[in-house]
PAZAPA-4460 file (N, C-alpha, C; in steps of 0.05 Angstrom, whole numbers, plus 32768, in hexadecimal, padded with zeros to 4 digits):
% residues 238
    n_x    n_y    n_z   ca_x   ca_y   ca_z    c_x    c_y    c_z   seq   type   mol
   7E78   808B   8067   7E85   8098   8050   7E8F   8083   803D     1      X     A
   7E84   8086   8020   7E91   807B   800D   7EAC   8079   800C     2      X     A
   7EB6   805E   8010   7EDB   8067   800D   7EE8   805F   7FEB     3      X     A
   7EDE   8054   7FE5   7EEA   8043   7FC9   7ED9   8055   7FB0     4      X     A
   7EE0   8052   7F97   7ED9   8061   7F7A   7EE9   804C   7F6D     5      X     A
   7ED8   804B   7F4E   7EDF   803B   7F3D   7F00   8057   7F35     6      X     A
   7EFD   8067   7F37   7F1C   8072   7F33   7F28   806A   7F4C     7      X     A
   7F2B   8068   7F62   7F3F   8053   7F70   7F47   803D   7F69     8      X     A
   7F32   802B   7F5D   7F34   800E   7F4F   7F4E   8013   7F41     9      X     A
   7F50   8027   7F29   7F57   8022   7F15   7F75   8036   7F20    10      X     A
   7F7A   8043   7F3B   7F93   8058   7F38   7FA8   8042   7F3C    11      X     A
   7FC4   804D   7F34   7FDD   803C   7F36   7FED   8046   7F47    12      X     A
   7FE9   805E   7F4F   7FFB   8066   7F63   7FED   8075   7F7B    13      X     A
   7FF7   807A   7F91   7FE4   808B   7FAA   7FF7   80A9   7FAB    14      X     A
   7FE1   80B2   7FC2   7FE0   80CA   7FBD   7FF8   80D4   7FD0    15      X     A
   800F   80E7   7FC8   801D   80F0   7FDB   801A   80F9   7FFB    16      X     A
   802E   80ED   8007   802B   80F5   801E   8050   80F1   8033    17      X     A
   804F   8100   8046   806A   8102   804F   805F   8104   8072    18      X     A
   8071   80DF   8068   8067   80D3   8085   8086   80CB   808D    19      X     A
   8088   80CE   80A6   80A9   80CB   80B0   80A4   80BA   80C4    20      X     A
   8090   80B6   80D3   8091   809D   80E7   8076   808E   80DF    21      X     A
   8070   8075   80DE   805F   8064   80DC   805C   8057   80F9    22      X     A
   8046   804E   80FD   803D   804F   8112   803C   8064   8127    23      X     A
   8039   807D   8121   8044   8095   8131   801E   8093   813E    24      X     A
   8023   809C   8157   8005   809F   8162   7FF5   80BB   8150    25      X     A
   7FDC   80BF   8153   7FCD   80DC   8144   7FC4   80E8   8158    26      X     A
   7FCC   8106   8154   7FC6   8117   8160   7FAD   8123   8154    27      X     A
   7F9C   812B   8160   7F8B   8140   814D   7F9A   8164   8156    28      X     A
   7F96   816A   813B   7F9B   8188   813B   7F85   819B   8148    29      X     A
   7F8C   81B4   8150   7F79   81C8   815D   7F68   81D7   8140    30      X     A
   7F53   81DB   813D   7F48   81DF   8125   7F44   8206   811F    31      X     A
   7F4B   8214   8139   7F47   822D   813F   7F62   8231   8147    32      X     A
   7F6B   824F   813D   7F82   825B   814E   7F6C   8270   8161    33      X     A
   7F84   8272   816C   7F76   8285   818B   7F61   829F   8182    34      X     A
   7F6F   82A5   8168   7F57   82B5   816F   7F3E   82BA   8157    35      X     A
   7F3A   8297   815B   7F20   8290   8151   7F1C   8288   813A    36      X     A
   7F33   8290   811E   7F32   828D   810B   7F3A   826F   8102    37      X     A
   7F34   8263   80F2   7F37   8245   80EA   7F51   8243   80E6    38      X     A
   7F61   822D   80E1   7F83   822B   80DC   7F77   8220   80C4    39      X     A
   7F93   8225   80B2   7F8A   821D   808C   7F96   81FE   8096    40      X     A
   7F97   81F3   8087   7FAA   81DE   807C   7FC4   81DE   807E    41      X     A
   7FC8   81F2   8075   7FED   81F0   8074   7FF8   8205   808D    42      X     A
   7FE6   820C   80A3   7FEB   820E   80BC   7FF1   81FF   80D9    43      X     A
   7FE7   81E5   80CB   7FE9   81D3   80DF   8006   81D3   80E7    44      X     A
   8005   81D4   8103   8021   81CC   8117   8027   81B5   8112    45      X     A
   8040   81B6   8110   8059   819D   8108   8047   8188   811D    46      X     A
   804D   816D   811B   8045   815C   8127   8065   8158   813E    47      X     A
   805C   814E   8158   807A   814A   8168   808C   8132   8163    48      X     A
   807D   811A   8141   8093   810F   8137   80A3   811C   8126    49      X     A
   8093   812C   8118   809E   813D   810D   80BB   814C   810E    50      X     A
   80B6   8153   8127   80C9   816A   8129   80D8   815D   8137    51      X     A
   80DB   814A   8144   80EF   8131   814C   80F8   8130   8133    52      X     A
   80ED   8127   811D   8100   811C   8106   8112   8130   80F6    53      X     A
   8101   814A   80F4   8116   8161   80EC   812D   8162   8102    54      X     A
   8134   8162   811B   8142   816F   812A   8155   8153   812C    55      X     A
   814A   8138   8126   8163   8121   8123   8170   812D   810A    56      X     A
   8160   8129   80F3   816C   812E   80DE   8181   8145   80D7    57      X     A
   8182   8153   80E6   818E   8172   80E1   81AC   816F   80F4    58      X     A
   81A3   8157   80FE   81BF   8153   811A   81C9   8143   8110    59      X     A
   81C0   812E   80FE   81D2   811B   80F4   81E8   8129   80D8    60      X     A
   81D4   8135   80D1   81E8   8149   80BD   81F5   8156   80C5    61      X     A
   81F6   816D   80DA   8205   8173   80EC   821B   8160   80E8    62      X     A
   821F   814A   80FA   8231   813A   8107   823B   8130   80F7    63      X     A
   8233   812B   80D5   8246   8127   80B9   8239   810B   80B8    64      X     A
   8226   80FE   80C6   821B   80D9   80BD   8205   80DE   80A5    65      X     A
   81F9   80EB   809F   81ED   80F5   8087   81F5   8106   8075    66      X     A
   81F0   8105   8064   81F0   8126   804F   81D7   8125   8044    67      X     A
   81D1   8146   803E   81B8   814C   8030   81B0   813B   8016    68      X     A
   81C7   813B   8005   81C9   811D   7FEF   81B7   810D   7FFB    69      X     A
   81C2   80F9   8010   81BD   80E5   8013   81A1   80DD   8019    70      X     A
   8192   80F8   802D   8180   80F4   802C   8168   8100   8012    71      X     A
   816E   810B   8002   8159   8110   7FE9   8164   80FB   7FD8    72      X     A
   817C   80E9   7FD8   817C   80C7   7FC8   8165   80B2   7FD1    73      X     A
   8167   80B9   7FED   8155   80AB   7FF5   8139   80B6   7FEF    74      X     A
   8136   80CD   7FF2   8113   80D7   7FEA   8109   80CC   7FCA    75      X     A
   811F   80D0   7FBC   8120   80CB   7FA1   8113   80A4   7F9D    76      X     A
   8126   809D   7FB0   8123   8080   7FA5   810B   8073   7FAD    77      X     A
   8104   8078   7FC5   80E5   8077   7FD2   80D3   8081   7FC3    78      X     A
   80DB   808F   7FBA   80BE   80A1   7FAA   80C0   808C   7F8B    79      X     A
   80D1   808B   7F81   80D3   8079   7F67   80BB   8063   7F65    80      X     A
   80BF   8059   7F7C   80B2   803F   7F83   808C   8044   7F78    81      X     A
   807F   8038   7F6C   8076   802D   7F65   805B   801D   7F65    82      X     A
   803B   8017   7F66   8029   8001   7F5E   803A   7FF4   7F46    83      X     A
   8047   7FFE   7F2B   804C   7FF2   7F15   8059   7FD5   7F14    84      X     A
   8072   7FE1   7F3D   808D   7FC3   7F43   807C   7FB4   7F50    85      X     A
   8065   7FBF   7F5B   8057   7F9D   7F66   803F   7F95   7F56    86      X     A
   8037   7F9B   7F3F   802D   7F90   7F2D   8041   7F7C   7F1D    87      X     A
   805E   7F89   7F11   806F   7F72   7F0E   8070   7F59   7F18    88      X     A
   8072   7F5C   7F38   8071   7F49   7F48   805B   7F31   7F48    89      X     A
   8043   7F42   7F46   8027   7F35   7F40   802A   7F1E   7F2A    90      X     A
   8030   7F30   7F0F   8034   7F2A   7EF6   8048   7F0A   7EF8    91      X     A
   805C   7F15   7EFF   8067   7EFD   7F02   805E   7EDD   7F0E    92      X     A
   8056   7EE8   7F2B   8051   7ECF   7F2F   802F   7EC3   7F29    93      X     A
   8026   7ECD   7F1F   8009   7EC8   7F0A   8019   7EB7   7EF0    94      X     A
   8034   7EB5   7EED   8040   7EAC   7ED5   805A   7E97   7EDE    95      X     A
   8054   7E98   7EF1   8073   7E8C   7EF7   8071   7E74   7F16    96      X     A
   8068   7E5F   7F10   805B   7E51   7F31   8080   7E54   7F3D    97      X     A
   809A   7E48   7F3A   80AC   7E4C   7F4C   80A5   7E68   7F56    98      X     A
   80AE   7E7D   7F47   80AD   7E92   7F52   8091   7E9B   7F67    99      X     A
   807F   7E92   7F61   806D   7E95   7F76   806C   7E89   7F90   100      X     A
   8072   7E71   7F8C   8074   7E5E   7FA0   8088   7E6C   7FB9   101      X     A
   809C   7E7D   7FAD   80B7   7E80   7FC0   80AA   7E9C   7FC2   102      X     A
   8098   7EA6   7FB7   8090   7EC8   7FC4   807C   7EBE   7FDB   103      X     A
   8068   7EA9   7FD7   8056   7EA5   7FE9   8068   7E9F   8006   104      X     A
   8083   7E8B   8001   8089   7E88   8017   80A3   7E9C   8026   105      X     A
   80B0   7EA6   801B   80C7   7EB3   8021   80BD   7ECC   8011   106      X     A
   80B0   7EDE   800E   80AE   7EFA   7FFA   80C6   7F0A   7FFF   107      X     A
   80D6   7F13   8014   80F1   7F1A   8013   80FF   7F14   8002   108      X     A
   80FF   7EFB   7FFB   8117   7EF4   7FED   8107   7EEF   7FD1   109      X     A
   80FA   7EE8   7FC8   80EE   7EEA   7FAD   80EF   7F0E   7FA1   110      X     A
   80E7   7F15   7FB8   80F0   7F36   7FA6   8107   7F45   7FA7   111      X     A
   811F   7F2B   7FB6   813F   7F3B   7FA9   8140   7F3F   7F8B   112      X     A
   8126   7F2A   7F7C   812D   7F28   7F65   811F   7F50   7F4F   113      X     A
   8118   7F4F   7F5F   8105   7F68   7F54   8126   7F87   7F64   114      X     A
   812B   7F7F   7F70   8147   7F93   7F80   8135   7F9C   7F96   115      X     A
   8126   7F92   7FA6   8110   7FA0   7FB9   8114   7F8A   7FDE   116      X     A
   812B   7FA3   7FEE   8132   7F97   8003   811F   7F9F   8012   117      X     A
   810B   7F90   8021   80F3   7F92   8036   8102   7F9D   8055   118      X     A
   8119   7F94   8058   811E   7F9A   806D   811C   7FB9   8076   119      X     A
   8120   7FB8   808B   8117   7FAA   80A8   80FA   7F9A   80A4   120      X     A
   80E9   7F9B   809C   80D3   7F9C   8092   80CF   7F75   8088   121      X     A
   80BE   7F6F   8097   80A9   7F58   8083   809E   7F56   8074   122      X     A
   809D   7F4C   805D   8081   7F4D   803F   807B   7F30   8045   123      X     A
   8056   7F34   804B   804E   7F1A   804A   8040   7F18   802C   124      X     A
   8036   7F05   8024   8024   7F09   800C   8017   7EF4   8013   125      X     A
   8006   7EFC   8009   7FE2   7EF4   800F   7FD0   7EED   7FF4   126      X     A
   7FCA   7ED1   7FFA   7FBD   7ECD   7FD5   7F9A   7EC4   7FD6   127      X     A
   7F98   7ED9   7FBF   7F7B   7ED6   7FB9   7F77   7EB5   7FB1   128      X     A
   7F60   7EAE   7FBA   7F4C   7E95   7FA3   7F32   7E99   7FB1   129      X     A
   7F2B   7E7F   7F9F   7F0E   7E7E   7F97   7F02   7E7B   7FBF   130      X     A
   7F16   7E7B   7FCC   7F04   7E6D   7FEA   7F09   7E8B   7FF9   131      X     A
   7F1E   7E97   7FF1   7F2A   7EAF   8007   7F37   7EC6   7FF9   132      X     A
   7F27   7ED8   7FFA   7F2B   7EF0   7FF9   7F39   7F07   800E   133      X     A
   7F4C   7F14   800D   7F64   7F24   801E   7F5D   7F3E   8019   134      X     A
   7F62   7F45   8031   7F63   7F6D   802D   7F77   7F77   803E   135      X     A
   7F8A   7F8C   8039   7F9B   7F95   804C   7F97   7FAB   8060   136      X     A
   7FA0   7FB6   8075   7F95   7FCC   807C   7FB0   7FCD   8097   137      X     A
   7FB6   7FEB   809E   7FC2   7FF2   80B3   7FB5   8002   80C8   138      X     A
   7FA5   7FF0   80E5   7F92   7FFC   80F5   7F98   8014   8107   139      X     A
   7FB5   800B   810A   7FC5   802A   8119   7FC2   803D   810A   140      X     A
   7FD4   803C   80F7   7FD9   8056   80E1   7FDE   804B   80BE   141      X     A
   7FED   804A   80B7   7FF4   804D   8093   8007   802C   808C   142      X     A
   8010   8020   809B   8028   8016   8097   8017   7FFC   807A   143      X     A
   802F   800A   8066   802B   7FFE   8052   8044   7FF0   803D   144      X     A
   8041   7FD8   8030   805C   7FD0   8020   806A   7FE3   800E   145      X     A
   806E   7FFF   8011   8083   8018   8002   8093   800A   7FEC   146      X     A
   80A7   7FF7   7FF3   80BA   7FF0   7FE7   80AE   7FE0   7FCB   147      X     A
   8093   7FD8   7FC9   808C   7FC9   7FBB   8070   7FD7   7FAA   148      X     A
   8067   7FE8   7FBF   8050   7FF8   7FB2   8051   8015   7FAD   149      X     A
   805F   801D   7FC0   8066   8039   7FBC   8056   804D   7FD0   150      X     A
   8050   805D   7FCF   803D   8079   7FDC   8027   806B   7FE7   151      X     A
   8018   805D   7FF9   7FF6   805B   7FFF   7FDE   806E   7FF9   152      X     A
   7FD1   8069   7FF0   7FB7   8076   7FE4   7FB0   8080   7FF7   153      X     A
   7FA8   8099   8001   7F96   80AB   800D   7F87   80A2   8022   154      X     A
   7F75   808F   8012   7F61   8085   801C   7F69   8069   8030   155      X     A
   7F84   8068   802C   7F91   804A   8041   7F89   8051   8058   156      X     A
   7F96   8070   805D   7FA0   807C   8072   7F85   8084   807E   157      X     A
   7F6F   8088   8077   7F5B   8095   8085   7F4D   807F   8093   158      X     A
   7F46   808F   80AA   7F43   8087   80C5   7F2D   806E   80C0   159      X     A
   7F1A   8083   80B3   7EF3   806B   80B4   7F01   805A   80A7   160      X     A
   7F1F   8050   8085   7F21   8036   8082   7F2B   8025   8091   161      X     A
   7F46   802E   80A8   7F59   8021   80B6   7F3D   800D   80D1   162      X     A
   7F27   8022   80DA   7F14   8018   80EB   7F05   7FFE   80DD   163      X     A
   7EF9   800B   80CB   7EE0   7FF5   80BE   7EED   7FE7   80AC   164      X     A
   7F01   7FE0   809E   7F07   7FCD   8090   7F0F   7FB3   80A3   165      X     A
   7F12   7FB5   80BD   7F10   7F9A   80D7   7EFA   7F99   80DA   166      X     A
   7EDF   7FAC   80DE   7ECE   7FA7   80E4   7EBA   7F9C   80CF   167      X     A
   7EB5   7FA2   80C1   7EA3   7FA2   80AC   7EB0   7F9D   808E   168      X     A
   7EC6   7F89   808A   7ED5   7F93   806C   7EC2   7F8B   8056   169      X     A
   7EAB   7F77   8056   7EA2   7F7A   803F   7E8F   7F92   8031   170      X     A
   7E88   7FA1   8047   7E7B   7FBF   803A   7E94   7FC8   803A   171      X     A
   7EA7   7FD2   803F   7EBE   7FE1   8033   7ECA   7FCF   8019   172      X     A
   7EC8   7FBD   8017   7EC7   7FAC   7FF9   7EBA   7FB0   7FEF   173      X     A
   7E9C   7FB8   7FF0   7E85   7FBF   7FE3   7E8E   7FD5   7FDA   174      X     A
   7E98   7FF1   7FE4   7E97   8005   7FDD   7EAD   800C   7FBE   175      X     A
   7EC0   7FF6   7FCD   7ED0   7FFC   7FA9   7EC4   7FEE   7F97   176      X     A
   7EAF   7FDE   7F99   7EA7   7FD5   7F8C   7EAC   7FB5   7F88   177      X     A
   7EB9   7FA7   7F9B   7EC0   7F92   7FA5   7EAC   7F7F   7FAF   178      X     A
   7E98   7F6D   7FA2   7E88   7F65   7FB2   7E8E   7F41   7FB3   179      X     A
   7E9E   7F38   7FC8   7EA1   7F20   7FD1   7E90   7F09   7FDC   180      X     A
   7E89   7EF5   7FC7   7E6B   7EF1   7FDA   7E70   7EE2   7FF6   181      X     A
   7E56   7ED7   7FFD   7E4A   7ED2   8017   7E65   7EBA   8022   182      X     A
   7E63   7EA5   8004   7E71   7E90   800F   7E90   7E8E   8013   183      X     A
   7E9F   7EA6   8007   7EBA   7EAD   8006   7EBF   7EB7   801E   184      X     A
   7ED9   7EB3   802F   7EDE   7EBE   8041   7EF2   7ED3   8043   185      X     A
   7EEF   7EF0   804B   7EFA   7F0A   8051   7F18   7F09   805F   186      X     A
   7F24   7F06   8062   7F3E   7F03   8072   7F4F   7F28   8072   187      X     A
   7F4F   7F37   808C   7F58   7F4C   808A   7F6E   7F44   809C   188      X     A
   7F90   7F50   808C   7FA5   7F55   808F   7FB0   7F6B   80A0   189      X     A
   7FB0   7F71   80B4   7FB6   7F8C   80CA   7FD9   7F8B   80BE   190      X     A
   7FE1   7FA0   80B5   8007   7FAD   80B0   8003   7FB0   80CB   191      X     A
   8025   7FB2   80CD   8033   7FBE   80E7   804B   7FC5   80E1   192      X     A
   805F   7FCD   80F4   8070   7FD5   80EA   8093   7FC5   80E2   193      X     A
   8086   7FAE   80E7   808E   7F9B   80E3   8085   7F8C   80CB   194      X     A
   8072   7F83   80C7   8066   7F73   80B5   805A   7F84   80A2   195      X     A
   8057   7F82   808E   8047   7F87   8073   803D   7F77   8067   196      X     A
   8026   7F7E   8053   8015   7F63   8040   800F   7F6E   8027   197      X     A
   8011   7F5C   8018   800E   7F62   7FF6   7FFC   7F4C   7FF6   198      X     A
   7FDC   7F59   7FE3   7FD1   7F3B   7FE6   7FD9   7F32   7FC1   199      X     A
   7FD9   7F1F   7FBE   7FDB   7F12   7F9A   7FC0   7F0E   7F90   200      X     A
   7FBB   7F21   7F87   7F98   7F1C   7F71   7F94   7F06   7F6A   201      X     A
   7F85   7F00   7F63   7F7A   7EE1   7F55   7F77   7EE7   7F36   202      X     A
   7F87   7ED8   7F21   7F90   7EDD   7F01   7F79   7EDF   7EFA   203      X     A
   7F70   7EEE   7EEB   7F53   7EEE   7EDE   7F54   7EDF   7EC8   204      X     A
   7F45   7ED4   7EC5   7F31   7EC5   7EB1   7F3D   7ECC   7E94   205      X     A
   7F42   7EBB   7E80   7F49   7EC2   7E67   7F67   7ED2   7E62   206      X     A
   7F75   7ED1   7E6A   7F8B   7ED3   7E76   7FA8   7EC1   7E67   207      X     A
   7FA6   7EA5   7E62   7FB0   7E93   7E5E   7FC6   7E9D   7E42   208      X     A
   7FE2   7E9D   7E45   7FEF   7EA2   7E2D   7FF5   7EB5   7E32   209      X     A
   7FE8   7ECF   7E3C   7FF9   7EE2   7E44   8010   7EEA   7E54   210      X     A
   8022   7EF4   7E47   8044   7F05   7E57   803A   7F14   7E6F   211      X     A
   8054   7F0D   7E7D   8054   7F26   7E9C   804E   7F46   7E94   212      X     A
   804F   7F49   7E7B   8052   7F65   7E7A   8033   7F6C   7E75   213      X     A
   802E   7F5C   7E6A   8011   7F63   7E61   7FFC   7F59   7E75   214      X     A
   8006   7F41   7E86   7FFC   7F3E   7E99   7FEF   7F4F   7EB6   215      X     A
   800D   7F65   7EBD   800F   7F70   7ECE   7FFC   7F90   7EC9   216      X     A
   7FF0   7F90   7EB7   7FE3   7FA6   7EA2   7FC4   7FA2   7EBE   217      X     A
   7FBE   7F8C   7EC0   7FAC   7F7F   7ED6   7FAA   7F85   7EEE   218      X     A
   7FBF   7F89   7EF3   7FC7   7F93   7F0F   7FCB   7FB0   7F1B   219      X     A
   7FB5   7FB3   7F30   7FB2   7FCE   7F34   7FBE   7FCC   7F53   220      X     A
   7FC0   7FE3   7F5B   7FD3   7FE9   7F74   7FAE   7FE1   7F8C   221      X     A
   7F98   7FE1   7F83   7F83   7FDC   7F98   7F84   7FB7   7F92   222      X     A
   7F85   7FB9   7F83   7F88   7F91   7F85   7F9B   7F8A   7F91   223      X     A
   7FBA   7F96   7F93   7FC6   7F89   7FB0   7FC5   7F94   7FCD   224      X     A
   7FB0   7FAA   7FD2   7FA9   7FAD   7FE7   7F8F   7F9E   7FE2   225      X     A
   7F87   7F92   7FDA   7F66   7F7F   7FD8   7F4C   7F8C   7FE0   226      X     A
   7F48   7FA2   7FD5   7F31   7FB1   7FD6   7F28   7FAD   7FBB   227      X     A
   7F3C   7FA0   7FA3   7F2F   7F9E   7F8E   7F30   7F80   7F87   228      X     A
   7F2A   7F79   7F69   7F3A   7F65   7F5B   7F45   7F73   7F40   229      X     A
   7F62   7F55   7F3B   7F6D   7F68   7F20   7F5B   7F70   7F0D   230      X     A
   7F61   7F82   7EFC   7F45   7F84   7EE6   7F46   7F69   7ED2   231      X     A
   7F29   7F65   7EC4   7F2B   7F59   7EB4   7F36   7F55   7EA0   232      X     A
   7F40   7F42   7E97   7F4D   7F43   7E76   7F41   7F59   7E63   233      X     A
   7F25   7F56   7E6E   7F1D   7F63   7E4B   7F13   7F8B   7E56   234      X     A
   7F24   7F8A   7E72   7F26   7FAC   7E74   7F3E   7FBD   7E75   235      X     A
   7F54   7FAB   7E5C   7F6D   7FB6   7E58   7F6A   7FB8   7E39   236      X     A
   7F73   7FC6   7E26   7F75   7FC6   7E0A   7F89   7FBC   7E01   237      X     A
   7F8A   7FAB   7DEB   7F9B   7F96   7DDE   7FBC   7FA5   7DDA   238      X     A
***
C-alpha cells in the first residue's frame, strides 16, 4: 500500500487522534457483534487502557488532586502545539550555527528557548547532509515529539509504516516521493517512550539572505519526520 502523497509532503499538521497511553500494546477488535451484524466505527469497545484511564481520572477528581479545569488546560495546551513550533526551530538553526550547535547537542535545553519542556521525555535531533539521510518511526506504536510537532499524521501510526520503514525505508521514501540515492546512507530512528527524534532538513539551495520567518515557510512537519525534504526555495511565493 501506497503510504505517502504529494498532499502529505506539503500538510502542517496531523490528523486527530486521542491517544492516552503510548506504547500501550494493540488489541484487535471483534469485527461482528453476536448476532452477525458488523460493529460501525463508533461501536468499538473501549480499549482496557482506556478505561483504566477514565476510572484513574474520575478518582483523582474525586479525591480533589485534579479538577476538570485542569485537565481541558491541559487538552488545550497539547493541542495548541504545532508543525509551525518545529519549523521555527528548523528555521532557526538553518540561521543561527550557536544555536544549532547546542540543539544538536543538548535539544532540551536549546528549546527552553522556544518555552518547550521535553520532560520526562528526550529530543534527539538528527541532521540531514549530503552523506546521511534520517527517517523517524515508532515500531511499537505512535510515540512521537508532541511538544514540538504536535498531533502525528495518520499515516505515522499505521501498522505497514511502523513495519516497513525498518525494513525497506527507501521504498517507503520512494512513496512520498523521497528518492535518496544509492550512495547516501538511510539511517532509521525507532521513538520510544523515552526518547524522541526530530530529524533537521538539509537548507535548500538558494536560500542565502533569507530570515527565520521566511525561512521556516520550508519546513514541513514530513521533513522533520524525514520522509520528505524541506521544499524548495522556488515552491514558496515571494
Amino acid at each position: 500500500m501506497n503510504i505517502g502523497s504529494r498532499q502529505s509532503r506539503r500538510a502542517e499538521s496531523g490528523d486527530d487522534m486521542n491517544e492516552t497511553h503510548e506504547h500501550s500494546h494493540v488489541h484487535e477488535h471483534p469485527t461482528h457483534t453476536h448476532d452477525g451484524k458488523p460493529i460501525q466505527e463508533d461501536e468499538l469497545p473501549p480499549l482496557e487502557a482506556q478505561i483504566l484511564e477514565t476510572s484513574v481520572r474520575e478518582l483523582l477528581i474525586e479525591k480533589g488532586v485534579i479538577t476538570p479545569d485542569d485537565i481541558r488546560r491541559a487538552i488545550d495546551e497539547r493541542e495548541s502545539r504545532t508543525p509551525a513550533l518545529g519549523a521555527k526551530i528548523v528555521a532557526r538553526a538553518w540561521d543561527d550555527a550557536e544555536f544549532k550547535g547546542l540543539l544538536m547537542s543538548d535539544a532540551d535545553e536549546a528549546l527552553k528557548d522556544f518555552g518547550i519542556n521535553m520532560s520526562p521525555m528526550e529530543l534527539c535531533v538528527v541532521e540531514n547532509t549530503e552523506d546521511v539521510h534520517n527517517m523517524v518511526v515508532c515500531t511499537l506504536c505512535s510515540c512521537y515529539p508532541r511538544p514540538v510537532l504536535g498531533i502525528p499524521p495518520a499515516w505515522y501510526k499505521r501498522r505497514d509504516y511502523r513495519s516497513r520503514a525498518v525494513r525497506e525505508p527507501r521504498a517507503v521514501l520512494q512513496e512520498f516521493g523521497t528518492v535518496v540515492p544509492d550512495q547516501k546512507q538511510v539511517r532509521v530512528h525507532d521513538s520510544n517512550a523515552d526518547l524522541r527524534y526530530l530529524v533537521l532538513p538539509q537548507r535548500p539551495a538558494g536560500t542565502e539572505g533569507w530570515d527565520q520567518k521566511k525561512l521556516a515557510r520550508l519546513v514541513t512537519r514530513d521533513s522533520m519526520i524525514g520522509v520528505c525534504d524541506a521544499l524548495a526555495a522556488t515552491e514558496i511565493a515571494d
